[in-house]
C-alpha positions as CSV (number, residue, x, y, z in Angstrom):
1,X,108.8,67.7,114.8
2,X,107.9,69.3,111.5
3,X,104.7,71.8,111.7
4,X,101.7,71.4,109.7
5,X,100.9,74.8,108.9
6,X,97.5,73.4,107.2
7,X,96.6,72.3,110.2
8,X,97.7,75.3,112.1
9,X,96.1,77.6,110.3
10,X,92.4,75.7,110.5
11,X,92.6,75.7,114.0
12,X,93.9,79.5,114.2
13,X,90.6,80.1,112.2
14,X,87.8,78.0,114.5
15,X,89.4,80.4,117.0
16,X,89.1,83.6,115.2
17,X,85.3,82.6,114.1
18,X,84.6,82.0,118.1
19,X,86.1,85.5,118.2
20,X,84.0,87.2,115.5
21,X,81.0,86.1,117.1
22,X,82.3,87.1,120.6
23,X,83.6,90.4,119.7
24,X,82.3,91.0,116.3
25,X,83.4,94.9,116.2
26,X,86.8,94.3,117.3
27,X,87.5,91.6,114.4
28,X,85.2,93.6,111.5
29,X,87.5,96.8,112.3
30,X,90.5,94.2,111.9
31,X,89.4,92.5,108.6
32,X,88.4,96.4,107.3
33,X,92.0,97.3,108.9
34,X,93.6,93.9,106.9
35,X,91.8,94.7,103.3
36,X,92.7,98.1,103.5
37,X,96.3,97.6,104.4
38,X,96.7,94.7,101.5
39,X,94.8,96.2,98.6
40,X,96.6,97.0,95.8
41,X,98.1,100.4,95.9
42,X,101.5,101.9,95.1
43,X,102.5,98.1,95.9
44,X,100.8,95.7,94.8
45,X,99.0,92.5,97.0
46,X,102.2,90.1,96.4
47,X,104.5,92.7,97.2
48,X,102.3,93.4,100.3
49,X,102.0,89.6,101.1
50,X,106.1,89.3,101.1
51,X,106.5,92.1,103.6
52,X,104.1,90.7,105.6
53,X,105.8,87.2,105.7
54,X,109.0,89.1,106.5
55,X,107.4,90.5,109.6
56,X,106.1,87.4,110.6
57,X,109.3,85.9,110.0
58,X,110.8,88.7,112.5
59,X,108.5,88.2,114.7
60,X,107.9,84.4,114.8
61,X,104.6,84.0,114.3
62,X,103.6,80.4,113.0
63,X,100.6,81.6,112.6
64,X,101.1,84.8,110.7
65,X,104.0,82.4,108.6
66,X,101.1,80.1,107.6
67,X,98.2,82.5,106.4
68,X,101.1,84.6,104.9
69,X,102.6,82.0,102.9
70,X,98.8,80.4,101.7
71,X,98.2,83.9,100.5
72,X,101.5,83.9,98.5
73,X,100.6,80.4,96.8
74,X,97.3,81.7,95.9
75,X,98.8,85.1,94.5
76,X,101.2,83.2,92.4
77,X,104.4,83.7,94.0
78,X,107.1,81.2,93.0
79,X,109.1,79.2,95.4
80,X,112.5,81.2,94.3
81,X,110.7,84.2,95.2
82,X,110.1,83.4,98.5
83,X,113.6,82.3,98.9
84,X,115.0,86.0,98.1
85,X,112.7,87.3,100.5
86,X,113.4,84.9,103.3
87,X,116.8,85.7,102.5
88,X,116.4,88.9,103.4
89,X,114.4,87.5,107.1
90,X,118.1,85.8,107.2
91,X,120.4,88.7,106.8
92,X,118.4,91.4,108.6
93,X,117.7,88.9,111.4
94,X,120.5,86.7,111.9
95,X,119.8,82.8,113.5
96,X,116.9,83.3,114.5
97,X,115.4,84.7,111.5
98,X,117.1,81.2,109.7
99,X,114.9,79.1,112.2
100,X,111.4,80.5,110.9
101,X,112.6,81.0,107.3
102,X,112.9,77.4,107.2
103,X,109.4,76.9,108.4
104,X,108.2,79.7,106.3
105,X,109.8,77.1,103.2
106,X,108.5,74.5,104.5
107,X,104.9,76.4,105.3
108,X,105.2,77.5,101.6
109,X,106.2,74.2,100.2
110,X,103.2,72.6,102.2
111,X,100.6,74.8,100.8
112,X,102.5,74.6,97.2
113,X,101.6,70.8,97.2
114,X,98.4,69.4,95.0
């Protein structure tokens, strides 16, 4: 069964909005924690974005995957970019890694289309 990491990440965010109003401090300290950590710096936001889909690849988060990946679309990373990268997921992480770089594609590919 192929993922729909659209629809993942919609339903991930009705959840996170139920939290923000249930524990509004806790998720403001980790959006300020999230801007801070991704604003451009010494490395830029893309740069930023493709180590934080490597993590997420390491750490098998669909979740992560998705919002990761949208955020690369929208920052104009290219399809053979994140290739290399997940390339990297592959070699550093072994099968395991291959089994979330191919939904990472895929994730990518879904949010690439029109």
């Amino acid at each position: 069964m192929a993922k729909d990491y659209k629809a993942l990440i919609a339903d991930i965010s009705q959840y996170t909005a139920q939290l923000r109003k249930a524990v509004p401090d806790t998720m403001a300290g980790f959006g300020a924690m999230a801007k801070a950590a991704t604003a451009d710096g010494a490395l830029d936001k893309k740069t930023k974005e493709f180590m934080a889909l490597s993590i997420a690849v390491a750490l098998r988060c669909d979740g992560c995957i998705g919002f990761h990946t949208k955020a690369l679309k929208e920052l104009g990373a290219t399809r053979a970019e994140v290739c290399e990268v997940l390339a990297l997921c592959v070699y550093m992480g072994g099968g395991p890694s291959l089994m979330y770089a191919a939904d990472a594609l895929r994730s990518f590919d879904q949010f690439s289309e029109a």
